[in-house]
C-alpha positions in Angstrom: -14.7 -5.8 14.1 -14.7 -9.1 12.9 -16.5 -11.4 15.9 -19.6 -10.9 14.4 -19.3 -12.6 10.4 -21.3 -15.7 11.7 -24.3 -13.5 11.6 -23.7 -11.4 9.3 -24.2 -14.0 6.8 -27.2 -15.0 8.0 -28.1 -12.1 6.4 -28.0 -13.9 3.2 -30.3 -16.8 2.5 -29.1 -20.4 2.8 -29.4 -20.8 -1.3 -27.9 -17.4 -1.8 -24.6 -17.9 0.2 -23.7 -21.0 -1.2 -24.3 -19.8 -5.2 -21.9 -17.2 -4.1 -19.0 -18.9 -2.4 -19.6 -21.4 -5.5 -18.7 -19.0 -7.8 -16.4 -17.2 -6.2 -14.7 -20.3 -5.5 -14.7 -21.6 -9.3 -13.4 -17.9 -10.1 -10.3 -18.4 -7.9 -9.5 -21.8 -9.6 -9.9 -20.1 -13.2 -7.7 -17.4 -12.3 -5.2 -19.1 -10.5 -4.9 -21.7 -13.5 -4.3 -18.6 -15.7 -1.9 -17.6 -13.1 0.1 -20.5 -13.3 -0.1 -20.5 -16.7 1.9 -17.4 -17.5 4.7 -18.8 -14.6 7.6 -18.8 -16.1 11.4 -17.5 -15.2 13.5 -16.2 -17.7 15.8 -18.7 -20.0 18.9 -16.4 -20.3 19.9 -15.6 -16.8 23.0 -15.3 -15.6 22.3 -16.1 -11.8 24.5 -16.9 -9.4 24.4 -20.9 -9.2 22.2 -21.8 -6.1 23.3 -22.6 -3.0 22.5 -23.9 0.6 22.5 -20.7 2.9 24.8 -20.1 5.9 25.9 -17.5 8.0 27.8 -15.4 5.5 25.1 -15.6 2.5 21.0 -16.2 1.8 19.3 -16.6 -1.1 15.7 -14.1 -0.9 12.7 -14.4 -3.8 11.4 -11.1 -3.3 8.9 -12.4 -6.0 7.7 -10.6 -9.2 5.4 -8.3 -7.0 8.6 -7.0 -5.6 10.2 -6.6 -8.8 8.9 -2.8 -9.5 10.3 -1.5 -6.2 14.1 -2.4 -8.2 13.4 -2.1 -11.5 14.6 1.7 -12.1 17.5 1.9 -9.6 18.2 3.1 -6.4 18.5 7.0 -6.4 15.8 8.1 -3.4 15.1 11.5 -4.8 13.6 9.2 -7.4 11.1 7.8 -4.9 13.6 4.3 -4.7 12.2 2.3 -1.7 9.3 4.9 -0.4 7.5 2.5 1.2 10.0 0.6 3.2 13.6 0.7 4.3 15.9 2.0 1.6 18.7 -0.5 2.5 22.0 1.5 0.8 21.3 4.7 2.3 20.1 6.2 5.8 16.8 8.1 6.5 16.1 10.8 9.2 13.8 8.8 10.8 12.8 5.5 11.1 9.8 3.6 12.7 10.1 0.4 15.0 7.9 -2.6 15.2 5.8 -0.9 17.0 5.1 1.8 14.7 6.8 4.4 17.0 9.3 7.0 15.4 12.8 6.8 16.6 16.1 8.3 15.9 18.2 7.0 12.8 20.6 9.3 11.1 19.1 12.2 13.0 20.1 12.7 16.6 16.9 15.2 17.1 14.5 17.6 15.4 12.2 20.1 16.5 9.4 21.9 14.5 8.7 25.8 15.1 5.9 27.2 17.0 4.0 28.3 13.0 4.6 24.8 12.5 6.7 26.0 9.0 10.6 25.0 10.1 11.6 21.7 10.9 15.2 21.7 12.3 17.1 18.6 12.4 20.5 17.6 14.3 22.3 14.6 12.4 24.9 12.6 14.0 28.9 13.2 13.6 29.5 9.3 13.0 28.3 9.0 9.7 30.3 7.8 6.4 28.8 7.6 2.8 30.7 3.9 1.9 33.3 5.6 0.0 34.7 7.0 2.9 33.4 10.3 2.7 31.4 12.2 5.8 27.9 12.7 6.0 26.9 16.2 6.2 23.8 18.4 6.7 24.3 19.7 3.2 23.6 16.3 2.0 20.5 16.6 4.1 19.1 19.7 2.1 20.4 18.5 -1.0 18.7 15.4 -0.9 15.1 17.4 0.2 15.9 20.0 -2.5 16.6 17.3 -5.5 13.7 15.3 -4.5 11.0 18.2 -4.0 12.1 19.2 -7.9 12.3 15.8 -9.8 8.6 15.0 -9.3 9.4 11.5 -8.2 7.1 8.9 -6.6 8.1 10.5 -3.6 5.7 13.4 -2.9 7.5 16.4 -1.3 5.2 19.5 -2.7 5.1 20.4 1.1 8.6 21.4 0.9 9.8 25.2 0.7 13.3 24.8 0.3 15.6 23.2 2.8 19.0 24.6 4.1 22.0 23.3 5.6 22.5 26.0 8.7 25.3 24.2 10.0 28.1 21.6 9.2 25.6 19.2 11.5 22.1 20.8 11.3 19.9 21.4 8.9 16.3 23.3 8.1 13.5 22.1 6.4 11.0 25.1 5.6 7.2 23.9 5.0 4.8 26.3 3.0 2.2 25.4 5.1 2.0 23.1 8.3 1.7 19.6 7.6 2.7 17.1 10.5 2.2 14.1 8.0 5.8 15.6 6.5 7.2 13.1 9.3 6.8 10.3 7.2 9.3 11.8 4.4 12.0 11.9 7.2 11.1 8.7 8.0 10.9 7.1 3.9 13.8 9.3 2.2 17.2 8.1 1.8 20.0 10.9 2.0 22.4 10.6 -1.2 26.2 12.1 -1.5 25.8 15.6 -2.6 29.0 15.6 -4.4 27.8 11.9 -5.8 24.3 12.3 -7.0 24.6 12.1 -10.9 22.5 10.7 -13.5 24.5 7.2 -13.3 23.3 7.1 -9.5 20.4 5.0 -9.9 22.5 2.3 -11.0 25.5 2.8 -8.7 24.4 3.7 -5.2 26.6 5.6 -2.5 25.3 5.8 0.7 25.5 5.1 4.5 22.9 2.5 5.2 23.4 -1.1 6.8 23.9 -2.6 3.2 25.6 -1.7 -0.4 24.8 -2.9 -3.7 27.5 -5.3 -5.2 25.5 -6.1 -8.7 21.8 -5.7 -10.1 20.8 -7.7 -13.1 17.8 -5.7 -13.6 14.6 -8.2 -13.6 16.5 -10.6 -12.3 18.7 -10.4 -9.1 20.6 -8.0 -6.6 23.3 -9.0 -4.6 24.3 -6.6 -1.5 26.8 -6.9 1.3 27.0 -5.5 4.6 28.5 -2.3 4.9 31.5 -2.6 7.2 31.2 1.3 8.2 28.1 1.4 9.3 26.6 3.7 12.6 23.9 1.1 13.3 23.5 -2.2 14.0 25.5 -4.0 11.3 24.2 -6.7 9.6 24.8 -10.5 10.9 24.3 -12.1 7.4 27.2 -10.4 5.6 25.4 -11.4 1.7 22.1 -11.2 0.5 21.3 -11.9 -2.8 17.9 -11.3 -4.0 16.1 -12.7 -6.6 12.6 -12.2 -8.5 10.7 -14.4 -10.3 7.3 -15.0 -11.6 4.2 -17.0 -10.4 4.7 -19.7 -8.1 8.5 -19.9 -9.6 9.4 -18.7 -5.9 7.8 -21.6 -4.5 9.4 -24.1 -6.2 12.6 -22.7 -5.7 11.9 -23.1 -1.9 10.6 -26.4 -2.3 13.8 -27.4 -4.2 15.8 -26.2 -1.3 17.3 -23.1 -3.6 16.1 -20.2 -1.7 16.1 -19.5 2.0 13.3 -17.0 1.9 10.0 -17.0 -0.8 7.8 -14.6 -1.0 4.7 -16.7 -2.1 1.4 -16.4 -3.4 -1.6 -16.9 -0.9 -3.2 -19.8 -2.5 0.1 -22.1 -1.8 0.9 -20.7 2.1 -0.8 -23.5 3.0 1.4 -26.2 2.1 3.5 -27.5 3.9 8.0 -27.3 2.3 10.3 -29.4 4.3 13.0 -27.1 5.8 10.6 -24.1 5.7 8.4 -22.1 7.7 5.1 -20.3 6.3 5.0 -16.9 7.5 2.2 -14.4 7.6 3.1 -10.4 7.5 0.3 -7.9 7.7 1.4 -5.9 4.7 0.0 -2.7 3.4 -1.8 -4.2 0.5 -5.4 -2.1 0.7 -7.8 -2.8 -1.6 -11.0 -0.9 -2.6 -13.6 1.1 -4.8 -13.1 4.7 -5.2 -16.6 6.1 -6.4 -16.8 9.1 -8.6 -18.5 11.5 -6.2 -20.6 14.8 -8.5 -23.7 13.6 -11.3 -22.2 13.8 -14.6 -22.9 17.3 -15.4 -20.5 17.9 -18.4 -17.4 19.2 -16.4 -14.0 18.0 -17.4 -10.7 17.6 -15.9 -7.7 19.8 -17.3 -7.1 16.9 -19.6 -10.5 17.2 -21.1 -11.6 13.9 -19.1 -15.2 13.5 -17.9 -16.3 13.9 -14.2 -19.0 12.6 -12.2 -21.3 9.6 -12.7 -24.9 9.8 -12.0 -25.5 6.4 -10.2 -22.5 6.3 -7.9 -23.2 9.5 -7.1 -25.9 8.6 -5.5 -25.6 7.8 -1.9 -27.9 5.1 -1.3 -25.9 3.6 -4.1 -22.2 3.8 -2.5 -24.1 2.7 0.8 -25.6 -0.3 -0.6 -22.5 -1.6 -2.1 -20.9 -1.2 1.4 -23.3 -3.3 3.4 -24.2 -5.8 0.6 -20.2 -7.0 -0.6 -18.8 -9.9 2.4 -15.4 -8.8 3.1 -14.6 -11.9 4.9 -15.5 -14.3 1.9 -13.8 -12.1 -0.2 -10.5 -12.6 2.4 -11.4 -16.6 2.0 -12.7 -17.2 -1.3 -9.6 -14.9 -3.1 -6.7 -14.8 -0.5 -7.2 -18.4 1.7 -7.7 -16.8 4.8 -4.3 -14.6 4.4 -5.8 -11.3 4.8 -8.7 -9.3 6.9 -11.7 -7.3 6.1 -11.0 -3.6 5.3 -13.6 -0.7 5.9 -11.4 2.5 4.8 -8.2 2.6 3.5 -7.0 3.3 7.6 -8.0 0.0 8.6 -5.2 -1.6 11.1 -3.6 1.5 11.2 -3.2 3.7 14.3 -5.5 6.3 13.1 -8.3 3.4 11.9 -11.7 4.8 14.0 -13.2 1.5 14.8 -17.0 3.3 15.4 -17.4 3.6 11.4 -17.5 0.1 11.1 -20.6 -1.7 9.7 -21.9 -5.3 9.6 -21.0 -6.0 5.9 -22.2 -9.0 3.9 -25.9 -7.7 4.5 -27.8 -8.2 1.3 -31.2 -7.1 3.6 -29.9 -3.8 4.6 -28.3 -2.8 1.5 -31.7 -3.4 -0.3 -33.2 -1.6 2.6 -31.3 1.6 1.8 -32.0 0.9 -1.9 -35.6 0.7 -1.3 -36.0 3.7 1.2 -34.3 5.9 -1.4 -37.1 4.9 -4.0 -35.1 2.5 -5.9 -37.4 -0.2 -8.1 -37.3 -3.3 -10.6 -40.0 -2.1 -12.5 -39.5 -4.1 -15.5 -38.1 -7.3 -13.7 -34.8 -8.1 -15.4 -33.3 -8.0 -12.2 -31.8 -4.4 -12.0 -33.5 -1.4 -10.1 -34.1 1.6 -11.7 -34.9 5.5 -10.3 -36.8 7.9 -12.5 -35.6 5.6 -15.8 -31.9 5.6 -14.5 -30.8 2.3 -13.7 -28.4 1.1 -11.0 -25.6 0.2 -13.2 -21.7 1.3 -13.4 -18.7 0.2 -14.9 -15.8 -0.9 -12.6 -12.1 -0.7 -14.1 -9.5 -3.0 -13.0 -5.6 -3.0 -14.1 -5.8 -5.2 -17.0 -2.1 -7.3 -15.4 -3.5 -7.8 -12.0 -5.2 -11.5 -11.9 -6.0 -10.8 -8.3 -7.1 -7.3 -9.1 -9.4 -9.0 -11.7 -11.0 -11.5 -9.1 -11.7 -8.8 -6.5 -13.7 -7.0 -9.3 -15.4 -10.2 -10.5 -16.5 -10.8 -7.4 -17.6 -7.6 -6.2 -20.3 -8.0 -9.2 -21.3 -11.1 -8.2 -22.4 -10.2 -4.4 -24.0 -7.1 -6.0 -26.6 -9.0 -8.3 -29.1 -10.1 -5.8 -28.8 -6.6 -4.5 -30.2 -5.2 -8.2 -26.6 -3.2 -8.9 -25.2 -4.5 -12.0 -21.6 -4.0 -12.6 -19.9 -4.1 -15.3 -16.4 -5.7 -14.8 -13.5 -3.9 -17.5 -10.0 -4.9 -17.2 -7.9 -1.9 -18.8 -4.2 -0.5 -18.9 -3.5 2.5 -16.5 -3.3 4.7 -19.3 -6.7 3.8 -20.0 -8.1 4.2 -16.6 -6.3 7.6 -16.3 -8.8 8.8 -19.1 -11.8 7.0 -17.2 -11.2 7.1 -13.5 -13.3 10.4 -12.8 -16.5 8.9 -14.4 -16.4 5.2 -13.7 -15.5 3.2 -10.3 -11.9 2.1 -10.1 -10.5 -1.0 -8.0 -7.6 1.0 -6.1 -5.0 -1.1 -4.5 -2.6 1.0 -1.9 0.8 -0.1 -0.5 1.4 2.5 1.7 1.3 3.5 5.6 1.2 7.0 4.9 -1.1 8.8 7.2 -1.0 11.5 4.0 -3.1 8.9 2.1 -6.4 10.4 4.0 -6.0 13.6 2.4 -4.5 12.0 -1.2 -8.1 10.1 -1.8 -10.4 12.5 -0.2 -9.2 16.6 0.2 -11.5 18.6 -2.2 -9.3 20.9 -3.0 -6.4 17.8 -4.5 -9.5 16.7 -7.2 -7.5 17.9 -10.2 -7.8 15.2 -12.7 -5.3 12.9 -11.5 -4.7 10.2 -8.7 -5.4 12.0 -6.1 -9.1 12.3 -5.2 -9.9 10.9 -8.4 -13.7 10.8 -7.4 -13.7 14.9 -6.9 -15.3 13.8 -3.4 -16.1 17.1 -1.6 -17.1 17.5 2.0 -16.2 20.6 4.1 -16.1 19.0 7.4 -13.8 16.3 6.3 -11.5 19.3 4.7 -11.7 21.0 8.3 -10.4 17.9 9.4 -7.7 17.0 7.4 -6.7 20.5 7.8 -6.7 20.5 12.0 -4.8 16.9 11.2 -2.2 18.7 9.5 -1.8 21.3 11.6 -1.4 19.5 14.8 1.7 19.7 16.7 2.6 16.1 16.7 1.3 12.4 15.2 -0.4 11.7 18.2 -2.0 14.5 18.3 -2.7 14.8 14.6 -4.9 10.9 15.1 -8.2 12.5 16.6 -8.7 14.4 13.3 -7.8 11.7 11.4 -10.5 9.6 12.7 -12.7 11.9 12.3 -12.2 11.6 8.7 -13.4 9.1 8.5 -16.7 9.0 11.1 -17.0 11.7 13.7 -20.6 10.8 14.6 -22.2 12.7 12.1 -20.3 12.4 8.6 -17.8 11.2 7.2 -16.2 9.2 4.2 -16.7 5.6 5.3 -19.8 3.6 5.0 -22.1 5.6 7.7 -21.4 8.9 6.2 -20.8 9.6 2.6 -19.3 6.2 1.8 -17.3 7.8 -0.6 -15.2 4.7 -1.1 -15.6 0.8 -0.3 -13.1 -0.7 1.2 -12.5 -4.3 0.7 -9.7 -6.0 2.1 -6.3 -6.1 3.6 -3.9 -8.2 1.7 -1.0 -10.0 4.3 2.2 -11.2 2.5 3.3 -14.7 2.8 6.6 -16.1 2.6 8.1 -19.1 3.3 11.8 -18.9 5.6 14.3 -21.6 6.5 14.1 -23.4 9.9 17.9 -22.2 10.0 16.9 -18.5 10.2 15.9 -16.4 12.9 14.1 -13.2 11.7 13.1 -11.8 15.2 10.3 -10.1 15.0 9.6 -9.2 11.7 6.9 -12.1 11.4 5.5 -11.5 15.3 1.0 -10.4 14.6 0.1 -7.2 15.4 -3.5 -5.4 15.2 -1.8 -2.7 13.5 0.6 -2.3 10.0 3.6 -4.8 10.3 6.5 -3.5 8.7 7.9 -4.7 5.4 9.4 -8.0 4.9 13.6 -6.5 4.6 12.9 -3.6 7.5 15.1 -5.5 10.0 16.9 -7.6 7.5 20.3 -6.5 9.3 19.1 -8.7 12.6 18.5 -11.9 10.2 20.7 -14.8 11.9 21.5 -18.2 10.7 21.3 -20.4 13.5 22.3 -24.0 12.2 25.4 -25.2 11.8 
């Protein structure tokens, strides 16, 4: 995918390149000054005092990146922890480093011949940490509770669920979905006699950890739960911390922490006593293109829909070939990241044929041109029949890296003859906008579901999902043989054809109905004292999160 950069910027002339990297260059050293600027950590905390780690206790900064994962509790049905392991409580199913599902609190499920009833076996061994069992009416409580609060969690899939023995419980679909694996695998079971309104802050479950204190914004301290079915943990106190800017990375460098999440720009120098590590996160980043003309139709909120240049396909095409993914990973990220082409890249399901040769200023003016696009006036921007190739791209307003993405994304269009328009803006704003302008999306998720969140026709309702009312029945067909598939494996063909099945498709060959830009990796820096197995071994695909195999964490000096 990648082997061939070299030439693809020779696609760009000598003079060309270099203006570019300049500037991107001198917008990475603006933003990071601004970054560094606003570093600051909080005057009145009451942290535990720093301390040298050892077997019994680390110190983590999680970062401020991290800090919205914590910052309303810990009550799953809530959405606490979607994206990665849920630490005080126990899922169905969970995935390995290899991206396989395998067997946590469930012992086995099976899924009907309709493809509507899930049945589930749960183990016998299982103890919420005050004492009390684990039962399948836990199980259906916890689907029930989360299906009606409407949390980050999305479980509209779910019928009802039912406890149908003291060990064994059903989960009822009203329509067949295989991607409802990934909510056995991503929710935490809560206590059904337990769950209250104070649960959030006061967590009874049966994972590998428990939650001794949370200063919220600042730190959470949890122990190893003595009772639990798994592996227990060999670090028995992990005390977490965030902080903002490069506040993580002088902690490490003053010996304070044992692990830093830090930003990219700074995993390149070296910290005595530390290790830089590289995780390939799930930080996708990319344009979603409103899809119809602007024709006067609204969402239910009364927002506009439709934009007349992007939805031109020539247009979403253009801005495909002409942006250089790889600078974009060097220039913004130092290296830390790869090129993305849809929002499946490095995933199982990523089809590697709808890949293009990006960075091509030639070919996207090629398609431009072919399409009947002109500069007929000479100020540098085409026109067709008096339109000109012009947009507006939002960015949130508090994301500096957000910010240079978008920046830069204008500045590889110009010599194409696309202006853009670069508006930083709360989310509330670009709630109001998002179905009329281009927004810079940034997901953190593995979820297979993701496919038909950004691109099923019938999910265009004014709101996140599909927010560029992107149409295409042969990608619905798709998504709808994906869903209806008996297993994940089988589910991955349709998938790919999502995306490019030879003929069409939402990626750069088809309908380019987004443009994907890059995948973000996480770096940290760890002790040389810990071992953290394999959570920092590459992979071609998703790596887990940072804390999914925290519980195998060892402290190997003396």
């Amino acid at each position: 995918m990648y082997k061939n950069y070299s030439s693809s910027r020779q696609c760009l002339s000598g003079k060309t390149y270099q203006r570019t990297s300049h500037l991107l260059r001198l917008l990475v050293v603006l933003l990071l000054v601004g970054a560094a600027a606003c570093s600051r950590v909080s005057q009145n905390r009451s942290l535990v005092n720093a301390t040298s780690g050892s077997k019994e206790q680390i110190m983590v900064d999680l970062g401020w990146d991290e800090y919205h994962i914590y910052e309303k509790g810990f009550d799953p049905t809530m959405g606490w922890h979607y994206a990665g392991p849920p630490l005080f409580q126990s899922t169905l199913l969970s995935r390995d480093e290899n991206f396989e599902l395998v067997n946590d609190l469930a012992q086995s499920y099976t899924i009907s011949s309709d493809r509507l009833v899930w049945t589930v076996k749960i183990r016998q061994d299982v103890r919420f940490t005050d004492g009390q069992p684990l039962l399948a009416e836990d199980v259906a409580y916890t689907f029930n509770t989360t299906k009606d609060s409407f949390g980050r969690l999305d479980m509209e899939i779910l019928d009802r669920a039912v406890a149908t023995g003291k060990y064994q419980v059903e989960l009822h679909l009203k329509r067949p979905d295989i991607t409802f694996v990934n909510q056995l695998a991503s929710l935490g079971i809560v206590p059904k006699y337990a769950h209250n309104k104070d649960y959030a802050r006061n967590p009874i479950g049966s994972g590998p950890y428990k939650l001794v204190q949370w200063n919220q914004g600042e730190q959470v301290i949890i122990e190893a739960n003595p009772d639990y079915y798994g592996h227990k943990p060999v670090i028995k106190r992990i005390i977490l911390l965030f902080t903002q800017g490069d506040a993580a990375f002088a902690a490490a460098r003053a010996g304070q922490v044992q692990v830093a999440a830090i930003p990219n720009h700074l995993a390149s120098q070296p910290v005595e006593g530390m290790n830089t590590y590289v995780i390939k996160s799930l930080g996708h980043a990319g344009l979603m293109f409103p899809y119809p003309p602007r024709t006067g139709r609204k969402t239910p909120d009364g927002n506009p829909i439709g934009n007349d240049v992007t939805s031109n396909r020539a247009i979403r095409q253009a801005v495909n070939y002409a942006i250089d993914r790889q600078t974009l990973v060097q220039t913004l990220f130092n290296g830390y990241g790869s090129p993305a082409m849809s929002p499946a890249s490095g995933l199982p399901w990523d089809e590697p044929t709808a890949d293009i040769q990006d960075g091509d200023i030639n070919k996207a003016k090629q398609i431009l041109s072919e399409d009947g696009w002109r500069d007929t006036n000479g100020d540098g921007i085409l026109e067709k029949q008096r339109l000109k190739a012009e947009f507006t791209l939002l960015y949130n307003a508090q994301d500096a890296f957000r910010q240079g993405l978008a920046l830069a994304v204008a500045q590889m269009l110009k010599p194409v003859g696309i202006k853009v328009n670069v508006e930083g803006r709360s989310w509330t704003e670009i709630e109001r906008r998002m179905q009329s302008n281009v927004v810079l999306y940034a997901l953190e998720t593995h979820d297979s579901q993701q496919l038909s969140f950004l691109f099923k026709s019938s999910l265009a309702q004014g709101k996140y999902q599909n927010p560029g009312y992107y149409s295409n029945s042969v990608v619905d067909r798709a998504l709808d043989r994906a869903a209806a598939s008996a297993t994940e494996t089988e589910a991955i063909q349709f998938w790919k054809q999502v995306q490019w099945d030879g003929q069409t498709g939402v990626t750069a060959k088809g309908d380019a109905a987004s443009a994907w830009l890059v995948n973000i990796d996480k770096t940290y820096l760890f002790s040389t004292c810990l071992d953290v197995s394999k959570a920092t071994e590459k992979s071609h695909h998703y790596t887990l999160t940072l804390l999914y195999n925290l519980p195998n964490w060892k402290w190997i000096c003396q």
